[in-house]
N, CA, C and O atoms as a MOPAC input file, in Angstrom:
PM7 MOZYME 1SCF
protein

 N     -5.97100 1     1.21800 1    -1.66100 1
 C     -6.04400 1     2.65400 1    -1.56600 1
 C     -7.50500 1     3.05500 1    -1.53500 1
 O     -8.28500 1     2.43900 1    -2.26100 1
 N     -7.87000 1     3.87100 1    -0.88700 1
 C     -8.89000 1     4.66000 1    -0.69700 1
 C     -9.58200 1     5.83700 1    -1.62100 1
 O     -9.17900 1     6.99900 1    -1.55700 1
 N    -10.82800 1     5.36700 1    -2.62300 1
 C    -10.93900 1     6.73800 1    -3.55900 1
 C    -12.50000 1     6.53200 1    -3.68800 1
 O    -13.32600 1     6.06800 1    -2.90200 1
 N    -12.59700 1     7.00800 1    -4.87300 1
 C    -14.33900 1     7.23400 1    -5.80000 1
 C    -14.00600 1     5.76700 1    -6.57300 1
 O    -12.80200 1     5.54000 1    -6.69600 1
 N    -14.86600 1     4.81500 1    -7.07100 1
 C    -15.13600 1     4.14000 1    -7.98200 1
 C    -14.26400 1     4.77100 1    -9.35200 1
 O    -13.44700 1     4.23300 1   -10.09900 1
 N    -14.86800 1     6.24100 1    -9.31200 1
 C    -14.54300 1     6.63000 1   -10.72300 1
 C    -12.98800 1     6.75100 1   -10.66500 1
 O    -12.45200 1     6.44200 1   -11.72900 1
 N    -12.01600 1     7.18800 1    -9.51300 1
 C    -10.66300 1     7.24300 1    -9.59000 1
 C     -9.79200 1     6.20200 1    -9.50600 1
 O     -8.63000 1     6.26800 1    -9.90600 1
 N    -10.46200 1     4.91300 1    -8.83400 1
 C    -10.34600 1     3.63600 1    -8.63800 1
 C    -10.01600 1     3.14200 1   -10.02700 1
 O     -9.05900 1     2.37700 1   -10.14600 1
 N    -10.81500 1     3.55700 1   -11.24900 1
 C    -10.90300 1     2.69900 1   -12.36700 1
 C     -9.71000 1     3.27700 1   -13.23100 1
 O     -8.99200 1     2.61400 1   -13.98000 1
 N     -9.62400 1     4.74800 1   -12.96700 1
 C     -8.00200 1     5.44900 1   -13.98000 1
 C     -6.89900 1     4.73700 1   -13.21400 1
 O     -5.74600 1     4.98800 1   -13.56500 1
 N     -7.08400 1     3.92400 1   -12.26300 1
 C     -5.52100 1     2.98600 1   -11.93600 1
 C     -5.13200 1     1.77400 1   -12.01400 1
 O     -5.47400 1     0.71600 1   -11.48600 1
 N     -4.08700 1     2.20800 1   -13.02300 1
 C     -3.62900 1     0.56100 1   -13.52600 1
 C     -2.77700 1    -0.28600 1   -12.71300 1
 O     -2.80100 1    -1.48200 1   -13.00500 1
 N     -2.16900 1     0.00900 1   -11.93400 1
 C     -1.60400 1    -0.78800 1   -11.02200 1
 C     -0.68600 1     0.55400 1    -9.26800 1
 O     -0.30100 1     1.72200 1    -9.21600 1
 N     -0.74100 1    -0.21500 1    -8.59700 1
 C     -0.22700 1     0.31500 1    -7.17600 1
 C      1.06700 1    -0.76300 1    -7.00800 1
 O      1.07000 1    -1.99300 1    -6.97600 1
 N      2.47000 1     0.49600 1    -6.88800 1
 C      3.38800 1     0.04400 1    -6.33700 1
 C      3.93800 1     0.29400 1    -5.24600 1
 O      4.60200 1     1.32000 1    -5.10000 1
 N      3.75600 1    -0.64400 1    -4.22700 1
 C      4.02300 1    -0.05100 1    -2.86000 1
 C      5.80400 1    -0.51500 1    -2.23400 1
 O      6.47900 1    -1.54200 1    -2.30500 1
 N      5.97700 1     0.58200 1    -1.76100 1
 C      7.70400 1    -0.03600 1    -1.04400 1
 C      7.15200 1     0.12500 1     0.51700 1
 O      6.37800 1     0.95400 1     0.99500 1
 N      7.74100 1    -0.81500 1     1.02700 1
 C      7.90800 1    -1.22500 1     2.53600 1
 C      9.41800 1    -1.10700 1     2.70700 1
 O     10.40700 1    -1.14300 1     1.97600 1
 N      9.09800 1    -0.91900 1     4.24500 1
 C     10.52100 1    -0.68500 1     4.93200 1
 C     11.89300 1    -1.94500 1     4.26300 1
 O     11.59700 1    -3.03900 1     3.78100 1
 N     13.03100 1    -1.53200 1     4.37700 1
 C     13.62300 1    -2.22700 1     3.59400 1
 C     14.33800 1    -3.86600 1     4.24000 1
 O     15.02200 1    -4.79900 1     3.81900 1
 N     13.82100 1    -3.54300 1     5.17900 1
 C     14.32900 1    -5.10000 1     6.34800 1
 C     12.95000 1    -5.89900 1     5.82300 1
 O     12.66900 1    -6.78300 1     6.63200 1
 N     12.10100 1    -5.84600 1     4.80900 1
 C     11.08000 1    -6.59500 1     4.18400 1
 C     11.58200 1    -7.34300 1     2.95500 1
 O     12.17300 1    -6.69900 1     2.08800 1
 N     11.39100 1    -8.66000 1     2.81500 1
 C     11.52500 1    -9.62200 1     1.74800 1
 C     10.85000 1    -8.69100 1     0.57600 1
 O      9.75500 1    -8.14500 1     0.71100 1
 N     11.67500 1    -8.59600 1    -0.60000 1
 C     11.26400 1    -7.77200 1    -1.49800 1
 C     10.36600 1    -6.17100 1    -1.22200 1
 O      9.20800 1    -5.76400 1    -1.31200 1
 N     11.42500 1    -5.74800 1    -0.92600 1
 C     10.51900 1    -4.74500 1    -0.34500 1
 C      9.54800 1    -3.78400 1    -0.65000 1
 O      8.72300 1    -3.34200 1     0.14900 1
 N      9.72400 1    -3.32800 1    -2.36700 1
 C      8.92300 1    -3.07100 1    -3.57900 1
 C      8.01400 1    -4.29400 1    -4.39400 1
 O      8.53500 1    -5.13400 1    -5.12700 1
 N      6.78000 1    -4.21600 1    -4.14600 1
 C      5.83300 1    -5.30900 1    -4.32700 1
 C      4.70000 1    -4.17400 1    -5.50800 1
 O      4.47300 1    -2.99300 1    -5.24600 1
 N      4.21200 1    -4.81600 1    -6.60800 1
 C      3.08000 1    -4.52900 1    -7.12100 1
 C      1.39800 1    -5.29600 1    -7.28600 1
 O      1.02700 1    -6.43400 1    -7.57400 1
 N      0.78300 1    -4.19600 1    -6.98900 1
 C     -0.66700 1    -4.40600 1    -7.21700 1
 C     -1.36600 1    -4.08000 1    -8.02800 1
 O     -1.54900 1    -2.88000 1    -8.23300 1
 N     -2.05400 1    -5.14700 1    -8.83700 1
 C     -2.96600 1    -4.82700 1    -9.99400 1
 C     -4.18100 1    -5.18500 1    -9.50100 1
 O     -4.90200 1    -5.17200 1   -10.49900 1
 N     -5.22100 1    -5.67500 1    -8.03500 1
 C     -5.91300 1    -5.99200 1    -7.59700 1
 C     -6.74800 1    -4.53000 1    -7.87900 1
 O     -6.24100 1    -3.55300 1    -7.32900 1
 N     -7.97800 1    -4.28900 1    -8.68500 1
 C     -8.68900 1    -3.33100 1    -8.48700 1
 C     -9.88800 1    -4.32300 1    -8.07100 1
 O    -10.10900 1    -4.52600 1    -9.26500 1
 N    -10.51500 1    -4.83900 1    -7.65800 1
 C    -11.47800 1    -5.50500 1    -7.02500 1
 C    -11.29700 1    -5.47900 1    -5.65900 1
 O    -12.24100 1    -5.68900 1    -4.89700 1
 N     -9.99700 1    -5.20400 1    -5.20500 1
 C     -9.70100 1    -5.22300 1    -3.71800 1
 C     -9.37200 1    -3.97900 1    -3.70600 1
 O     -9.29100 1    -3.53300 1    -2.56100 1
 N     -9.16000 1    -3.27300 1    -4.49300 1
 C     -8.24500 1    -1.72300 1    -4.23900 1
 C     -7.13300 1    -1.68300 1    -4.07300 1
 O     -6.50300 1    -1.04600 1    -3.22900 1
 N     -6.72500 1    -2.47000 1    -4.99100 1
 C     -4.74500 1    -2.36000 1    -5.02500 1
 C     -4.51300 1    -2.82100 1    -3.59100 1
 O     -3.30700 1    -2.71500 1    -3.37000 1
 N     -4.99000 1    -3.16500 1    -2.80400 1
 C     -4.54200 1    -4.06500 1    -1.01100 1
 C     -3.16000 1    -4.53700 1    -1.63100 1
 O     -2.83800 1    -4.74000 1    -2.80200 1
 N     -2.44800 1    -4.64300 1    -0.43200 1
 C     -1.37900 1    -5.24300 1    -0.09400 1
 C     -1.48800 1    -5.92500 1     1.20200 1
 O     -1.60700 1    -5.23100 1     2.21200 1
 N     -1.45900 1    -7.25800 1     1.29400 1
 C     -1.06600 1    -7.73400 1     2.42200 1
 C      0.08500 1    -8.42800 1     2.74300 1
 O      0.74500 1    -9.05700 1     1.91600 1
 N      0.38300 1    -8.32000 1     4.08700 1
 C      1.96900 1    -9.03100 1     4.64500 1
 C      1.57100 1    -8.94800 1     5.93200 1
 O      0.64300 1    -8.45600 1     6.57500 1
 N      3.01900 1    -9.87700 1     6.19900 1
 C      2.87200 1    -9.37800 1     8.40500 1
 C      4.11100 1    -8.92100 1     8.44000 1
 O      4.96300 1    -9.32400 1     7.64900 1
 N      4.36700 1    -7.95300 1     9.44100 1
 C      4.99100 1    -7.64500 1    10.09500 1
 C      5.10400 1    -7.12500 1    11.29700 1
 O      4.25900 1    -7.48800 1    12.11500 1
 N      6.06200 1    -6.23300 1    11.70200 1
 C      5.69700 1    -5.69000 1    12.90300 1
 C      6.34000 1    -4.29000 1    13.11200 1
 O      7.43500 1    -4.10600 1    12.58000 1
 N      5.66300 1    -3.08100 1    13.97300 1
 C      6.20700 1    -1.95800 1    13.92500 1
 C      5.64900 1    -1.10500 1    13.29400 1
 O      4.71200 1    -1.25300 1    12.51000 1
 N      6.50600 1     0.41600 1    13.77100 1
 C      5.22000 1     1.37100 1    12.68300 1
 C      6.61400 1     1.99800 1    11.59400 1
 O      7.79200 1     2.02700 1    11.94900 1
 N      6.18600 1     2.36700 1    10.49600 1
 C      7.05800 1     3.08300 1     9.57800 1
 C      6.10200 1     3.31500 1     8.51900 1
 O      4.95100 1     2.93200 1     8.30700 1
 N      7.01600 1     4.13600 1     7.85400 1
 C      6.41400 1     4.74800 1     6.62300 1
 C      6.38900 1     3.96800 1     5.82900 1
 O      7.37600 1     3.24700 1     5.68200 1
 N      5.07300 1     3.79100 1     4.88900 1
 C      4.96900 1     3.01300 1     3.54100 1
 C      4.50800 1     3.99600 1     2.19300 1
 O      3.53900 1     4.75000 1     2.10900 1
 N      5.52800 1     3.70700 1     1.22300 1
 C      4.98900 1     4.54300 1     0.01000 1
 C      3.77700 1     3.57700 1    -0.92900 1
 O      3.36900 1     2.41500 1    -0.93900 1
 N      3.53500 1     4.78300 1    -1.62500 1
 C      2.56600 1     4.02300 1    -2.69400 1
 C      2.62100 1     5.07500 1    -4.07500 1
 O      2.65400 1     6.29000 1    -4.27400 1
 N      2.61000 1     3.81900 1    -4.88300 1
 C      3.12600 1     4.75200 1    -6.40300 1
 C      1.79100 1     4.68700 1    -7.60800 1
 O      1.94800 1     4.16700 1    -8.71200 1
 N      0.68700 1     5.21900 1    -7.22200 1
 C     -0.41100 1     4.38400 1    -7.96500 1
 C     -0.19200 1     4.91400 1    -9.69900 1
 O     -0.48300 1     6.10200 1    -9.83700 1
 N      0.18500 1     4.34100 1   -10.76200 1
 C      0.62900 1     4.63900 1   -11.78000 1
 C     -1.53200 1     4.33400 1   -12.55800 1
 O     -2.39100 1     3.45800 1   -12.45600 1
 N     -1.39300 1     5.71500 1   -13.25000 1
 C     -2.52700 1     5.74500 1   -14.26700 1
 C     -2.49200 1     4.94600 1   -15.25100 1
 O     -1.40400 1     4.46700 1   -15.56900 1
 N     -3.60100 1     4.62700 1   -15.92900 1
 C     -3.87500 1     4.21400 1   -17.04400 1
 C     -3.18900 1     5.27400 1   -18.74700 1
 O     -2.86300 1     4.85100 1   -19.85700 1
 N     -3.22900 1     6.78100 1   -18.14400 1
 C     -2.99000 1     7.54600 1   -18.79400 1
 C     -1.12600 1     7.90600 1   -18.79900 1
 O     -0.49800 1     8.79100 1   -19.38100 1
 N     -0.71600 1     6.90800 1   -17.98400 1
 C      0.25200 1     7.36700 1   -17.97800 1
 C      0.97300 1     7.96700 1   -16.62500 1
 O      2.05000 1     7.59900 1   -16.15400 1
 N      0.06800 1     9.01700 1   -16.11200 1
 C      0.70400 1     9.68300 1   -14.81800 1
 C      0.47300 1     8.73800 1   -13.77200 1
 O     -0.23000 1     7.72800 1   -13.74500 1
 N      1.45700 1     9.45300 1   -12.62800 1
 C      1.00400 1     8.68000 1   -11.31500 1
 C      0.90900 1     9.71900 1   -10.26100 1
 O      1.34800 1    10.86000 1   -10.40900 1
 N      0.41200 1     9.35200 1    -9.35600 1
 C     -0.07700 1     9.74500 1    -8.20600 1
 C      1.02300 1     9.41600 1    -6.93400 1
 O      0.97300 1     8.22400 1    -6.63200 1
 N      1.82400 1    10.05500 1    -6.27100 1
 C      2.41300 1     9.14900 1    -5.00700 1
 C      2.05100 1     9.27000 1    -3.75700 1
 O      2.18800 1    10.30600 1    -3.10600 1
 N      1.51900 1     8.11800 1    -3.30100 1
 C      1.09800 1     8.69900 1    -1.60100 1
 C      2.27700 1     8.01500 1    -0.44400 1
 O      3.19700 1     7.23400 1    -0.68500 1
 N      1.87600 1     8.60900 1     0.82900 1
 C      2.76300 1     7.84600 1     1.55500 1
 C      1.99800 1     8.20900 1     2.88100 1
 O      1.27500 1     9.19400 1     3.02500 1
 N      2.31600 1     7.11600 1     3.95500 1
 C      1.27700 1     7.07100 1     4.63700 1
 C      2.55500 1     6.15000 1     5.77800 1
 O      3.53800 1     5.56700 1     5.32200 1
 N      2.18700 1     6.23500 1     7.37600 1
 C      2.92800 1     6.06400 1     8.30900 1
 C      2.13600 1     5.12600 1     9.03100 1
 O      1.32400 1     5.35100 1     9.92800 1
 N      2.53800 1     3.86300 1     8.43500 1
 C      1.72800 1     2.28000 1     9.06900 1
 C      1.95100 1     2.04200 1    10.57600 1
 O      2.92200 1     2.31600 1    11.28100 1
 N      1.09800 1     1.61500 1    10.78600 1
 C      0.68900 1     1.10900 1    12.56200 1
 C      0.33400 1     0.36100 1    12.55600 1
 O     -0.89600 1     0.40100 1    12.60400 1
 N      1.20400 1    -1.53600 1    12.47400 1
 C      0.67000 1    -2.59400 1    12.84400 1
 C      0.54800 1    -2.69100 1    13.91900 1
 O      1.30600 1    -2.26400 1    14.79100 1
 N     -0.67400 1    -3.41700 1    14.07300 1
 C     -1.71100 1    -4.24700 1    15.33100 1
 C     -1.56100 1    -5.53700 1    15.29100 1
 O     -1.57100 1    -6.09600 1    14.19400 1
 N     -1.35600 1    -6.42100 1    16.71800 1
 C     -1.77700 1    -7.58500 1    16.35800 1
 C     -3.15200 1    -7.83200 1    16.22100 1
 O     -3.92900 1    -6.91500 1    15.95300 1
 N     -3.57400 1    -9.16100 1    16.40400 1
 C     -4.86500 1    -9.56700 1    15.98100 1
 C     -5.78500 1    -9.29800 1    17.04800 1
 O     -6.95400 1    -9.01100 1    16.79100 1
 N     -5.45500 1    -9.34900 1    17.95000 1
 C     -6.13500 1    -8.89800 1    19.14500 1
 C     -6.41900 1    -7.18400 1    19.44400 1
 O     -7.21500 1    -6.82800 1    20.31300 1
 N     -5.79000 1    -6.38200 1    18.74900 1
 C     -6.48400 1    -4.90000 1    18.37200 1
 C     -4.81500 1    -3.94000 1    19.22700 1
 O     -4.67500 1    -2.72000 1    19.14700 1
 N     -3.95500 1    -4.72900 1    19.83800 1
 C     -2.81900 1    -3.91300 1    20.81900 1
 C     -2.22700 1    -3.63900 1    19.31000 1
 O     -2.42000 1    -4.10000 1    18.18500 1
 N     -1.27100 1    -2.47600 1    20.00400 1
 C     -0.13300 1    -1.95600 1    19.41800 1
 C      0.74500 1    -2.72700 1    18.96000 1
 O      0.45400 1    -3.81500 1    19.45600 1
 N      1.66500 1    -2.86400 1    18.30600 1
 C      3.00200 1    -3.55900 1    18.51400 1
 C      4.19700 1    -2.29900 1    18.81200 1
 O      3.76400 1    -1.16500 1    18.61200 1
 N      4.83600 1    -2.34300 1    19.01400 1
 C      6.27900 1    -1.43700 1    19.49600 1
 C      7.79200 1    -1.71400 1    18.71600 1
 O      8.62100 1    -2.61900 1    18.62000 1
 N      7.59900 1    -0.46200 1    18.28300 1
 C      8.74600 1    -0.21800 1    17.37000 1
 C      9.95000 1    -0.71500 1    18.12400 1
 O     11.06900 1    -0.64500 1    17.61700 1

């Protein structure tokens, strides 16, 4: 996830759900050195949530409408 250092550090972990035709499709991240990243492959575009839960308790939810690329920079097609 994308923030300030300083908002980076109030998060204790990122739970992200992927589309549900994904092997476990609710995965968690405690990576703050990477920024809660998630990586996988797949293919296609859809919506991915993200549940970034505080240190304090609250959370934050974002959600965001993924556009995998292959490696070569093309589209892939839903």
């Amino acid at each position: 996830i994308e923030g300030e250092n300083e908002a980076l550090d109030r998060v204790e972990l990122v739970e992200w759900t992927l589309h549900p035709t994904f092997p476990n499709p609710i995965r968690k991240s405690t990576d703050r050195a990477n920024k809660y990243i998630l990586e996988t492959g797949g293919w296609g575009t859809f919506p991915i949530r993200a549940r970034a839960m505080l240190k304090d308790g609250s959370e934050i939810r974002l959600r965001h409408e993924l556009e995998l690329h292959y490696p070569d920079g093309t589209v892939t097609s839903a």
